[in-house]
C-alpha positions in Angstrom: 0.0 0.0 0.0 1.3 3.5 -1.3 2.2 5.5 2.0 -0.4 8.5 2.3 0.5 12.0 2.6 -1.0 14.5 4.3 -3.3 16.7 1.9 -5.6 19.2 2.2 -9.2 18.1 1.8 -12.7 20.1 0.8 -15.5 18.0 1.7 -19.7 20.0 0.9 -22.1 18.6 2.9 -20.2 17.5 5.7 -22.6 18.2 8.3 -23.7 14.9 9.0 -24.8 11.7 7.1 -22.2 10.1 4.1 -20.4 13.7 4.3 -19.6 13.3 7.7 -18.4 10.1 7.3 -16.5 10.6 4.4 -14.7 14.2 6.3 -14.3 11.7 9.6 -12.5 8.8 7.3 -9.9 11.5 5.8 -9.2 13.2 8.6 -8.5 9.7 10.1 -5.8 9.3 7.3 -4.3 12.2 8.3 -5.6 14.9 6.0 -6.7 18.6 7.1 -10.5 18.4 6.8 -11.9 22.0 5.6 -15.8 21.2 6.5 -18.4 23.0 4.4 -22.2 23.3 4.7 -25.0 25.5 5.6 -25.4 24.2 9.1 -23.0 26.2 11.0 -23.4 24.3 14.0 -23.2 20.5 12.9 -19.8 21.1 11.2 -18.5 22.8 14.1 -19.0 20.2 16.2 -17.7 17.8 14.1 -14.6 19.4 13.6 -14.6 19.8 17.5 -14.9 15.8 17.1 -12.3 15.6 14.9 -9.9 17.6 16.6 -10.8 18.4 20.2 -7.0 19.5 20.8 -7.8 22.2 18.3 -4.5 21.2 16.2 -5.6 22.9 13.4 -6.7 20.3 10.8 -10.3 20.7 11.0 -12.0 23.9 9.9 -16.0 24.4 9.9 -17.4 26.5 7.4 -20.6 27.8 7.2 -21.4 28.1 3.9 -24.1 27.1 1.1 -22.8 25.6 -1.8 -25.5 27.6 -3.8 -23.7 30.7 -3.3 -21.2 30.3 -5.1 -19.3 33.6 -4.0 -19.8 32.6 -0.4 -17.5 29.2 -1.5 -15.2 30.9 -3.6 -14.7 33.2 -0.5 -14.4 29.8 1.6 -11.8 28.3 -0.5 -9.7 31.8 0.3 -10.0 31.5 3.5 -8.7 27.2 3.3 -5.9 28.9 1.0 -4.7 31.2 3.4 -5.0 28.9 6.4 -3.3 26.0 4.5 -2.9 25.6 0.8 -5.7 25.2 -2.0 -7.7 22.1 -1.4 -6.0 18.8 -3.7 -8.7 17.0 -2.5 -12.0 18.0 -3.2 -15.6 15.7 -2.6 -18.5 17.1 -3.8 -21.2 15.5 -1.4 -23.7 18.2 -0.9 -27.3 17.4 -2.2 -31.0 18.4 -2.1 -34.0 16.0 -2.3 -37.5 16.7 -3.0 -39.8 14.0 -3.6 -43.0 14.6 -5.8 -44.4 14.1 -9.1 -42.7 14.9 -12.6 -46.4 16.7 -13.2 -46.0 18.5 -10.4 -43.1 19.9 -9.0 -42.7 23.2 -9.6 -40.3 25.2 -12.0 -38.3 26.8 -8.8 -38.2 23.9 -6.7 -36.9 22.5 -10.0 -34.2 24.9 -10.1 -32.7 24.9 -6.9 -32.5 21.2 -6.5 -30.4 21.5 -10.0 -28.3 24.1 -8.2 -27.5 22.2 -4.8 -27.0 19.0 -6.8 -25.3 19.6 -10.0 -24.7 23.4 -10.4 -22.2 23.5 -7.6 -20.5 20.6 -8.6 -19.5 22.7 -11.6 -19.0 25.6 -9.8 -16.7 23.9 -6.9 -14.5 22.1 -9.6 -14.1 24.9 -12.0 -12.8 27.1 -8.4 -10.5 24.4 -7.2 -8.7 22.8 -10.1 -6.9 25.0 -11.4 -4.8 24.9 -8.6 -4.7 20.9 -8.6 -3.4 20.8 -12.2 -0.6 23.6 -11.3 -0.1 21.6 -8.6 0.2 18.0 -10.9 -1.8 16.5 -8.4 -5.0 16.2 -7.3 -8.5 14.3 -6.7 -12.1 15.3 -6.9 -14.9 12.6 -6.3 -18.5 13.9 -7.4 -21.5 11.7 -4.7 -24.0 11.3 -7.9 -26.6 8.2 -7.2 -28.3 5.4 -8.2 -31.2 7.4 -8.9 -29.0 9.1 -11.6 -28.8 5.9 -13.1 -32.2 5.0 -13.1 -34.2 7.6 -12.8 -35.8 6.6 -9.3 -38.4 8.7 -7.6 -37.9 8.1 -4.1 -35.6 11.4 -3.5 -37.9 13.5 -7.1 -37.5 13.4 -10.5 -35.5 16.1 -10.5 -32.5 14.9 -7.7 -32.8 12.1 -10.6 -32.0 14.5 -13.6 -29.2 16.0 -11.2 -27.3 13.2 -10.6 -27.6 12.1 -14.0 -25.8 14.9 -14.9 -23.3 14.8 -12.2 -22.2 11.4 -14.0 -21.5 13.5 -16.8 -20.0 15.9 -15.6 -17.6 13.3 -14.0 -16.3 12.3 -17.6 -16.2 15.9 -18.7 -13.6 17.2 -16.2 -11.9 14.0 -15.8 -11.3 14.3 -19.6 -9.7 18.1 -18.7 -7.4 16.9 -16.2 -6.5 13.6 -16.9 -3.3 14.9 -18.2 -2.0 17.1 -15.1 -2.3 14.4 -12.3 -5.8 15.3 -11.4 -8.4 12.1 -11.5 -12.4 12.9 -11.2 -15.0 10.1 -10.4 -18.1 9.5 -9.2 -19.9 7.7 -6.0 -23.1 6.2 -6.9 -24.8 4.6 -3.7 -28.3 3.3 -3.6 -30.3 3.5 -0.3 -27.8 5.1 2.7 -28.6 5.0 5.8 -28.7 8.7 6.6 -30.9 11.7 7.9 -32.0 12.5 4.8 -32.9 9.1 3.5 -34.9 8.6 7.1 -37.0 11.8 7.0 -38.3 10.0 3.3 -40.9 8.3 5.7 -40.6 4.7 6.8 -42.6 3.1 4.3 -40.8 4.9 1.3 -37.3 3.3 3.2 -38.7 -0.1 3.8 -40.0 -0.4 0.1 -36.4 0.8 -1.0 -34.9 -2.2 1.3 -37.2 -4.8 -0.5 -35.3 -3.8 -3.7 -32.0 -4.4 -2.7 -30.4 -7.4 -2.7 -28.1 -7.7 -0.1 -31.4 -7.1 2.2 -30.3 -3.7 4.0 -29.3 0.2 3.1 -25.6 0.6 2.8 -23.9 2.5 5.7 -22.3 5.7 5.7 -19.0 4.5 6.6 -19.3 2.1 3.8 -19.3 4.6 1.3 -16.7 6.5 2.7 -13.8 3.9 2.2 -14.5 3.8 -1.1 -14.1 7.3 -1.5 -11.0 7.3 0.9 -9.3 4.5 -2.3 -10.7 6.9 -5.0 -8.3 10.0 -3.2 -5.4 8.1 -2.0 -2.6 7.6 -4.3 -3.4 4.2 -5.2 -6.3 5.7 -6.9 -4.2 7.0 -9.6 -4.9 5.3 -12.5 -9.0 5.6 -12.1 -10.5 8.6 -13.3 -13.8 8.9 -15.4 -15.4 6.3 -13.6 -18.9 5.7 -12.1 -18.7 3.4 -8.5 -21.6 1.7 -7.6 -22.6 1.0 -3.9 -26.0 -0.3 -4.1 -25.7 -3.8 -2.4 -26.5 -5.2 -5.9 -29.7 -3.1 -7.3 -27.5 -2.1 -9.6 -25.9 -5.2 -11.4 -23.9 -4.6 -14.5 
């Protein structure tokens, strides 16, 4: 096993649920964890968690990934602290269940703009600086519902994440060549908050559907992600990971 440096990571919706999980695993590796999301308070304690001796590699920042000045103001402020993030996950997301008939045109809009907008916007702020750099990983959370056009979480968290996956392939095409590999997570049914407040029959009928007979963990998806940073991940870039306890064969 390659011997893991320390690197600066960037993880959006690290609040709680598979973002957590994923910030907790890298900081576990040794990485500085710069914690984004909107909830002020459940980042800050997790980076309290993370590093109750206040060491300095775990910063909370409160800060929606729809504002995209408000991140391009956080990544300054990760810049000046440490360096420019070589590691960046893209976990934030929005659901909304409802009809296709239904949903309405601005709900629409900013579920396209948690989901898939600030994907773009985050990797466009922070690559640069990777491909200077020669190095660097970003890992887009897209989901099965991307693949398959599910309803459970609405249509349109669907049409989002089926563009995330494209949007995987774009930019890994663009950086392939400086050292800089982009792939997507896909997991199926997670056990998280946001997957819970779907209502309990909505989560047992998703259960029935998967194979392996139970949602996935967060913790579960976050080694996975912790491969798809480390340096051993560097021959994989453009890729779609499923973690779907089999729904998803192919």
């Amino acid at each position: 096993m390659t011997t893991t440096p320390t690197r600066v990571a960037l993880v959006t919706g690290a609040g709680r649920g598979i973002g957590a999980a994923i910030a907790t695993r890298l900081h576990g590796l040794g990485h500085r964890l710069a914690l984004l999301d909107r909830d002020g308070d459940a980042v800050t304690e997790l980076a309290g968690s993370l590093d109750p001796d206040t060491g300095g590699t775990a910063l909370p920042l409160l800060v929606d990934v729809d504002d995209t000045d408000a991140v391009a103001a956080a990544l300054d402020e990760v810049s000046g602290r440490w360096q420019a993030p070589e590691i960046l996950v893209n976990n934030a997301a929005r659901t909304a269940p409802g009809s296709v008939w239904d949903i309405d045109l601005d709900e629409w809009d900013a579920v396209m703009a948690t989901n898939l907008r600030s994907v773009l916007a985050l990797t466009r702020l922070c690559a640069p600086a990777m491909r200077s750099a020669g190095w660097g990983r970003v890992v887009n959370l897209a989901s099965l519902a991307g693949q398959q056009g599910g309803t459970l979480a609405g249509p349109h968290y669907s049409a989002a994440k089926a563009g995330v996956l494209v949007l995987t392939k774009v930019f890994a095409r663009e950086l392939a060549p400086h050292g800089v590999t982009v792939n997507a997570v896909a997991p199926a049914a997670v056990e998280t908050p946001a997957v819970t407040e779907l209502g309990a029959s909505a989560v047992a009928e998703a259960v029935r559907n998967i194979p392996v007979g139970r949602m996935g963990s967060p913790s579960e998806v976050a080694g996975l992600v912790a491969y798809l940073v480390s340096e051993d991940g560097g021959y994989v870039t453009g890729a779609t990971f499923d973690i779907n306890g089999g729904t998803h064969m192919r």
